[in-house]
N, C-alpha and C positions, 0 to 999 in steps of 0.2 A: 461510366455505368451504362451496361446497356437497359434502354427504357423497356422492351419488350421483356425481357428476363426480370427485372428487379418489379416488373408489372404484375406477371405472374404470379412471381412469389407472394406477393404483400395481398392478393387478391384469394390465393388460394389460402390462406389463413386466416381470411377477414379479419383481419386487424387496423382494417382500413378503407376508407370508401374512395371509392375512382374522381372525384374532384379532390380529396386532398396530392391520388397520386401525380393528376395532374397541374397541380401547385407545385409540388415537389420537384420538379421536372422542367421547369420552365427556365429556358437557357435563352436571355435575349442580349443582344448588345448593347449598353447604354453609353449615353453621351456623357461627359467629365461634365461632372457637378460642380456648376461656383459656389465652393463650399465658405469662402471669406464671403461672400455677398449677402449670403443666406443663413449666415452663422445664427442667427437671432433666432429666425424663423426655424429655425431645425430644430433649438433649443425649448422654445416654444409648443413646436408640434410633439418636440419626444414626451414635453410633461407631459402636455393634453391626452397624449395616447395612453401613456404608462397610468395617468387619472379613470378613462375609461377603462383599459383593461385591469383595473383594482377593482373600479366598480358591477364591471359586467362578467370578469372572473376569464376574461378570454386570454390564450397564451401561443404563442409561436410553436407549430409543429415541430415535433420533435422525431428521431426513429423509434418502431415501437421496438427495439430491443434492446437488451440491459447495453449500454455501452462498452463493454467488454468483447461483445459478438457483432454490434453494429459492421465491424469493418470485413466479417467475412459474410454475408450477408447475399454476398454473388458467389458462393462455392459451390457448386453443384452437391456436395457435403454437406450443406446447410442443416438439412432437418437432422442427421447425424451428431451435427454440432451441439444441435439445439437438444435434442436428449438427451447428450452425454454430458451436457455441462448441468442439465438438473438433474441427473443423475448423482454427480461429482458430487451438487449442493447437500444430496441424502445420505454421502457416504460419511466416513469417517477417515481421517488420515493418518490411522493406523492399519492401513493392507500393506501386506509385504512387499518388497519394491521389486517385482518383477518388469515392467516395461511394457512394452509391445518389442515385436520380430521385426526385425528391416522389413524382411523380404518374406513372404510364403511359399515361395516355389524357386527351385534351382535345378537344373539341368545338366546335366555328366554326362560328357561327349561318350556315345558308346565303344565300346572295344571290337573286335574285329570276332565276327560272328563264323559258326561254319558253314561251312557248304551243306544248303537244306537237303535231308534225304528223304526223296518220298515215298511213305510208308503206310499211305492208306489208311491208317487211323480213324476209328470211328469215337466221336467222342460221346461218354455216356455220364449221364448224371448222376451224382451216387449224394449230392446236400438236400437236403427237403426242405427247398426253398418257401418263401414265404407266399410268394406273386408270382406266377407263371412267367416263364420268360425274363427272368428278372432273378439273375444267377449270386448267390451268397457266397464270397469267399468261405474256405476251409482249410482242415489240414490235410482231406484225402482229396482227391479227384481222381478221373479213371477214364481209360479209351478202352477200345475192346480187346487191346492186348497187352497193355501195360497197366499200372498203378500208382500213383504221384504221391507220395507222401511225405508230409512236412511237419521236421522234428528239431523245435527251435531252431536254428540255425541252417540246419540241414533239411535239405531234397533229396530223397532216396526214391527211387523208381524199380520197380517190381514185376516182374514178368508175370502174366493170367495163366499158368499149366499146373493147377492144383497143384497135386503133391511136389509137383519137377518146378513150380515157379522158383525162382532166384533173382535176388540181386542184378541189375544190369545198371547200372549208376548212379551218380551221386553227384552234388556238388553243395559246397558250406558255404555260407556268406561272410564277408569282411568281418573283424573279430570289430564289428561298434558294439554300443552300448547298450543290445536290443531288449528290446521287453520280450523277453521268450514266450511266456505266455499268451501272447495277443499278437503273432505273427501267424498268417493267413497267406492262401494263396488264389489264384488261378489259373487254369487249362482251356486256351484256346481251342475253337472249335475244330481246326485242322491239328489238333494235338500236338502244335510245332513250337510253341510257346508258353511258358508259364511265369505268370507274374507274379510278384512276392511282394506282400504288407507287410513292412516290416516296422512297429514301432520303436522306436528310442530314445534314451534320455541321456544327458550330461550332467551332474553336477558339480558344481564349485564347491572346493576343497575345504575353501577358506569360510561356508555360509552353509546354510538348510537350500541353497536356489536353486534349481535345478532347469532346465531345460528340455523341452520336448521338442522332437524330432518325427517325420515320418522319411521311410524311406520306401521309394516303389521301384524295384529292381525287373530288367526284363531277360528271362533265360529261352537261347535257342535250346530247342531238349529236343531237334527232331533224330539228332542222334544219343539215344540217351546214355551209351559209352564217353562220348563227349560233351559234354553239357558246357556251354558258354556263355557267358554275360553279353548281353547286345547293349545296354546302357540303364540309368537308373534318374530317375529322379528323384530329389528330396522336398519336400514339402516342411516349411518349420511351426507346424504346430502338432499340437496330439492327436491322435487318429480317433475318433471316437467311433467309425464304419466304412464299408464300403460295398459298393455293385455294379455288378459287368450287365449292360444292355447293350444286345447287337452290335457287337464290339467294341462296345465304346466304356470304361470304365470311370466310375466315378470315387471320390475319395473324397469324407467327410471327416473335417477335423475341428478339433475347439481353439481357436484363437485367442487366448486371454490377454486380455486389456485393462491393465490394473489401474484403477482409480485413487491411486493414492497423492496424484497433482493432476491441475488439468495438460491434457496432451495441448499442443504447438498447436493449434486451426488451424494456422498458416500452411501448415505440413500434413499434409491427411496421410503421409506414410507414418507418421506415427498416433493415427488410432483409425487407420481401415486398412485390413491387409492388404498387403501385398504380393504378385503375383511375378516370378522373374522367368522370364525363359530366351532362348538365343538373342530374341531381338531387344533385350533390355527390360528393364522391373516399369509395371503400370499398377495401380489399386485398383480391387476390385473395382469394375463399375458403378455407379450410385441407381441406374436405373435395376440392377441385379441383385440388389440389397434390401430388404424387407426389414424397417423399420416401426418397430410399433409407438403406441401413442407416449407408451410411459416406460422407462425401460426396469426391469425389474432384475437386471445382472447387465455389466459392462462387456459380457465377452459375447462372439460370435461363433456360429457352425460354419463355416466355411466348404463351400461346395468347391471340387475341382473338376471336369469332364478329360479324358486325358484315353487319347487312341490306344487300346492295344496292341502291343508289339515296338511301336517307336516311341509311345509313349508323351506324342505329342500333344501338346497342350490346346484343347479345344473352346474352351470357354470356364467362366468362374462363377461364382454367386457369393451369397451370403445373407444368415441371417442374424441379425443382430439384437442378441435378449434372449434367444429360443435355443436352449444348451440342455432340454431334457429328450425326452423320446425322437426317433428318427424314424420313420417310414416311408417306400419306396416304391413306385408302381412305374408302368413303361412308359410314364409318361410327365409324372410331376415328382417331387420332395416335398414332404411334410415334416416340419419342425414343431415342433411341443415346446411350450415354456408355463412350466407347472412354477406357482406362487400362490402368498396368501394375500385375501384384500382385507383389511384390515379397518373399522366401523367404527367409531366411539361414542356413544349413547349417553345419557345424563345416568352418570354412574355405572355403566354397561357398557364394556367392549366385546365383539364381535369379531372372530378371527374367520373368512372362510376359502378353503383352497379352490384356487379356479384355476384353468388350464388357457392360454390361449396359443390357437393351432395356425402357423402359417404354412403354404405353397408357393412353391417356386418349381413352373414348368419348364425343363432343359433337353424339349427334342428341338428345341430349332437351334437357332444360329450362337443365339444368347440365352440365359438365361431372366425368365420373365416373372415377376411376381402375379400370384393371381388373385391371392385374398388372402383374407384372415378370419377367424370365428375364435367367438367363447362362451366356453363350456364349463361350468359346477365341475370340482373336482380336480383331479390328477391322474395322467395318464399313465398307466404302470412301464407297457413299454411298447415297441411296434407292435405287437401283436392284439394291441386296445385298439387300434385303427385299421380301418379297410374303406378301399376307391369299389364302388361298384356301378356301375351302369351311371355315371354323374352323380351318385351321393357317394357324401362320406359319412363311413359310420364310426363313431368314437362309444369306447367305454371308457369311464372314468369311475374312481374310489372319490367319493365323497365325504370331506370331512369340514364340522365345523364346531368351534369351541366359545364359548358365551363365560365370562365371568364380572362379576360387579360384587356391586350393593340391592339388594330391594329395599321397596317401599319402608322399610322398617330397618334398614341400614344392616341389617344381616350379610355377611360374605355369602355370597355361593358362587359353583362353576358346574360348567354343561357342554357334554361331548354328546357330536353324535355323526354315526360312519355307516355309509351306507353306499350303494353305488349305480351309479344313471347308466340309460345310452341314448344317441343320439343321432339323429341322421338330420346331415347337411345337404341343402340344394347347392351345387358347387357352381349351378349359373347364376346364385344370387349371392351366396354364400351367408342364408338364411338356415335357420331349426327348421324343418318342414315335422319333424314327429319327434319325439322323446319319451320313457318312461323314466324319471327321480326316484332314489330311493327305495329301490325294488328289493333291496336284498335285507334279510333282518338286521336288525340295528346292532351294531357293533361289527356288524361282519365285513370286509374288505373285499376288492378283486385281486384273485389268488393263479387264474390264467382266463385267457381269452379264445377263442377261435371262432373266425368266419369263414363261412362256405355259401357262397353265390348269399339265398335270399334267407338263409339261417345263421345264428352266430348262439352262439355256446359260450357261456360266461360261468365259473365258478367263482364262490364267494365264500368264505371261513371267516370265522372268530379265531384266531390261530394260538390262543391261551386254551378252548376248549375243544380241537382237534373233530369239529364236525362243520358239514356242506352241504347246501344244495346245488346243482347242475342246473341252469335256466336254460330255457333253448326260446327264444325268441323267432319270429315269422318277422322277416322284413319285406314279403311280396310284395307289401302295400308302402311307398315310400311315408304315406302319411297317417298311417296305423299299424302301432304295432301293438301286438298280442305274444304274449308270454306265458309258459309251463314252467314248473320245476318238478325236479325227483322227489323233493321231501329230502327231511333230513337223512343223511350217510353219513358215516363214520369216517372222518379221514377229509384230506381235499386234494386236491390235482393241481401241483405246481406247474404241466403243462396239459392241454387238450390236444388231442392229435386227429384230424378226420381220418377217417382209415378205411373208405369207401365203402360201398353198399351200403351206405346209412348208417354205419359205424362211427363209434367215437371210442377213441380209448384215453385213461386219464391216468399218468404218471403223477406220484404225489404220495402221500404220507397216510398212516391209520392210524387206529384208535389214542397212538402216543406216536411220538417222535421218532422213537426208535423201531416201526414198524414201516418197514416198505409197500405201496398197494397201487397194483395195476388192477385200474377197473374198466371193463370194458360198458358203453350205453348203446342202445340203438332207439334212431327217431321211430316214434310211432305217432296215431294219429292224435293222442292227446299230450306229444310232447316229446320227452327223453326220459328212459328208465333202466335202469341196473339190469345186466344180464348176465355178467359174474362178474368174479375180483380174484385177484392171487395175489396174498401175501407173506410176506418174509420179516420176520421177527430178529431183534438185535442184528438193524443193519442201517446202512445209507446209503443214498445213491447222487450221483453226478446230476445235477440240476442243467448243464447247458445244452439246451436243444439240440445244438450240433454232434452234441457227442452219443446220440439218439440212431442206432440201423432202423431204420422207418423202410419195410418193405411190403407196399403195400398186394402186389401179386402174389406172392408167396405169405401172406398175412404173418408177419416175421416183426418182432421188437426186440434188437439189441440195445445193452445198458450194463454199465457199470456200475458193481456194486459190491460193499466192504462191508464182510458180518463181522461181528466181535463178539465178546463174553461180557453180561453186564455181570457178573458175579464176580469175574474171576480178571482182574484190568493186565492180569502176567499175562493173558492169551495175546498170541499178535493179533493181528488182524489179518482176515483171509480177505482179499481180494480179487473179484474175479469178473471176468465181462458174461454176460446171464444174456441168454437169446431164447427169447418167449416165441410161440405161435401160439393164434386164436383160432379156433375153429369149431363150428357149429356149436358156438355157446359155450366153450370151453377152452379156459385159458391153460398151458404149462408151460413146465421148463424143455426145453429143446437141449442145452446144451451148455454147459458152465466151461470157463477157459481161463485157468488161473493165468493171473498179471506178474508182471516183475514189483519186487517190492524196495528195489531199492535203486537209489537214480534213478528214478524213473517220476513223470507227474503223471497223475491219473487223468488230467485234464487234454492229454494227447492223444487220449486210444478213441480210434474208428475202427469200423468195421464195412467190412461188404460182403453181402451174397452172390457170388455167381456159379451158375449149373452146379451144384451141388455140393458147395464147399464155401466152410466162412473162413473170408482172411480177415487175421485180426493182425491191427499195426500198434502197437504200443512201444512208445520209444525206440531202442533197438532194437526191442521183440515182433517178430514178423509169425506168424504164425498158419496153417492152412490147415482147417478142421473138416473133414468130413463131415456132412450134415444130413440126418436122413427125417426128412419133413414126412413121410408116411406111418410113424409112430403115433401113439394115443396117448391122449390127457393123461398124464402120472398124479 
């Protein structure tokens, strides 16, 4: 045993004071005892001893940990160990017997790439990313003369000449076993590469077990008649995101670690991922692992940092327990692990959701844990968190449930949902301001949006279809001051800033079956209605991405399917709807019926450029002439 190490440990735990460590520790040589000489006298002294220590209660140190774990004790895993085995003790062993992964990361020699053509390419943004700088896979991307679009399986590339564009190539990925639906990509900044997320799963024939897989594929596209595989790596757990910073790509996935026996200690490849690449499989690092006090789920997000184009593996992470929300900025990862804590009272339990948020910073070499905070509530999703100027600011739904006896042995129960926000000092990792409870009771967080030193929170009762809009002031990190609208009809599944003091609110009216884009603008006491356009017997696509967000051209593209509620024989019209806002008034620009069959609604992008929208849906490529100098209909 090394003494400095087994020092540290037993110290940073205070489970022990530095004269026992150094009892513990005491390694001397002794001289062979005449033990026939002395036989009496030893006999003697053991009574005497074993007499005092009955009487004074004193006992031979022992290790402070359960005997089980005593021998791994020097792991660098240890505090790992140590959570996951009371973890184990909370579960039940009845989880289905998934395992852990050998390995996390595997490496596919690349194939023989073409000869790069240079083509000038300018690369232009067309995701309405979250964080500046801080690029979100999708299924379009776009240079200034081509079009990347990605359709399950398929990369189809599209030529920019309005009416004259066409087809210029294509290439399908191996027939695996992809999740079509959650296949993403990216387009390098020199337009010569594009990377593919592509999730997948296996399942056994013989069971419900299944297997997740990620695969990250890298295509030379700088001719896009020829499109070639440069090489691919596989990642074995589920992709739950991902983001390209300054070439550098990361890839966040859920590692599950089923607790249904305790893992091997011995073996930390069988409960901390693993990493494989040319030069042979390591587990994650323990310093890159962000362990909380208590763990509240066995499984891990797993970070990967991974070059662009070769796909070389730059560094790992991990955080262990925190498998809900994921947020990303140019400089850290934030992981969410939403649970309840749970109170028990003299006849009264107390159930309440708290959120606790960790960071793990990966611009340098390694990844570094930098702290942890918690927070009342649950975070809905990235878009509840934002890094501003060293705080963090978190929105959380607040929810807590009371049921017992009173005084009088009477049953009762007690809900109540409301929702906080909160700003972190990230150099103490301290609440420096917060508002509890700000939104009427019953009501939830329904979207979020932050912009520099404002953030815009909607909140509904979503049984009686009405909201209010808060616009919060965070200029002051340790006061904050809060407006609302008043009640609206309807709430805003997403908030969009839309410049010049603009907000626009995609989301639902008076019922379910009513669609409503309402436009707000900041004013001095806050945020207030300035119109709405709504569409009756219909629905629309909920995922951000599937959003034309043009802010120059004040342009909102979106998917949306009317029907007949009288008449259920009616099909369903489906069709992609591009709104402009101007001077206070919202319309339709322009309707572009969808293919209705093979086809998922969940694939269709669009983009504006000079004066035509291409719409991509499945095999349907389409190029609309657009004339944005019409008036409000």
């Amino acid at each position: 045993m090394k003494k400095d190490k087994r020092e540290k440990l037993l110290l940073s735990m205070n489970l022990i004071d530095e004269a026992y460590i150094e009892e513990a520790n005491i390694q001397k040589t002794k001289k062979p005892f005449p033990w026939r000489t002395f036989a009496a006298i030893a006999a003697c002294v053991a009574l005497a001893v074993a007499g005092v220590g009955i009487g004074l209660g004193l006992h031979t140190p022992t290790s402070p940990y359960p005997s089980h774990l005593a021998a791994y004790a020097d792991s660098e895993y240890f505090p790992i160990i140590q959570r996951l085995d009371a973890y184990y003790e909370q579960v039940s062993a009845k989880n289905s017997d998934g395992g852990s992964e050998d390995r996390l990361l595997e490496k596919v020699p690349s194939g023989t790439a073409s000869t790069l053509v240079p083509n000038g390419d300018r690369y232009e943004e067309t995701t309405d990313n979250q964080v500046n700088c801080v690029i979100e896979a999708d299924l379009i991307k776009r240079s200034d003369k081509n079009i990347y679009y990605l359709n399950g399986k398929t990369l189809t590339i599209y030529s920019i000449e309005g009416e004259n564009s066409n087809k210029v190539g294509s290439f399908t990925l191996a027939d695996w076993d992809i999740i079509t639906s959650q296949v993403e990509m990216y387009l390098s900044e020199d337009c010569k590469t594009v990377t593919l997320i592509v999730p997948c799963v296996t399942r056994d024939a013989n069971s419900y077990h299944a297997k997740y897989y990620t695969q990250i594929v890298s295509l030379d596209v700088s001719d896009p008649s020829n499109i070639v595989e440069k090489g691919s790596v596989t990642l074995n757990c589920s992709l739950n995101t991902s983001r390209k910073v300054d070439g550098t790509i990361l890839i966040f996935g859920t590692y599950y670690l089923w607790m249904n026996e305790r893992p091997n200690y011995s073996d930390p490849s069988t409960f901390v991922p693993q990493i494989t690449t040319d030069s042979g499989t390591v587990s994650v690092p323990m310093d890159s692992i962000v362990v909380p006090e208590e763990l509240k789920n066995s499984h891990y997000t797993v970070v990967c940092k991974l070059s662009e184009g070769d796909l070389n593996l730059l560094g790992s992470g991990a955080f262990l327990s925190y498998t809900s929300a994921v947020y990303v900025t140019q400089e850290n990862v934030y992981a969410a692990n939403n649970h309840w804590d749970k109170e028990t009272a003299t006849y009264v339990t107390t159930n309440t959701q708290m959120t606790e948020i960790a960071c793990l910073s990966y611009r340098g070499d390694s990844l570094k844990p930098m702290g942890t905070i918690r927070v009342a509530g649950r975070v809905k999703d990235q878009y509840s968190m934002d890094e501003h100027n060293g705080i963090l600011r978190v929105v959380t739904t607040t929810d807590m449930t009371q049921a017992g006896n009173d005084e009088e042995g009477r049953r009762f129960q007690f809900s109540k949902t409301s929702a906080s926000l909160y700003q972190i000092d990230l150099s103490t990792w301290k609440v420096l301001s917060k508002v509890e409870n700000f939104a009427p009771d019953g009501e939830s967080v329904q979207s979020v949006r932050f912009d520099a030193n404002a953030a815009y929170v909607c909140t509904a009762e979503v049984v009686t279809f009405t909201d209010p809009v808060f616009f919060f002031d965070l200029s002051d990190p340790k006061k904050i001051t809060y407006t609302d609208t008043g009640t609206i009809q309807g709430y805003s599944t997403s908030l969009i800033s839309f410049g010049d003091g603009y907000l626009i609110g995609i989301g639902v009216g008076e019922t379910r079956g009513i669609v409503k884009l309402e436009v707000y603008r900041e004013s001095e006491n806050g945020v207030v209605s300035v119109c709405s356009y709504e569409v009756e017997d219909a629905w629309y696509l909920t995922d951000y991405k599937s959003y034309l967000i043009d802010r120059k051209n004040k342009l909102i593209g979106m998917v949306m399917v009317e029907y007949s509620v009288y008449d259920p024989s009616v099909p369903y019209i489906e069709n992609y709807v591009l709104f402009q806002y101007e001077e206070g008034k919202l319309w339709i620009v322009n309707k572009i019926p969808l293919p209705s069959e093979n086809y998922t609604l969940e694939r269709t992008r669009s983009v504006y450029i000079d004066g035509y929208l291409y719409v991509l849906a499945g095999e349907q490529f389409e190029v609309v002439p657009v004339d944005l100098t019409g008036t409000a209909q």
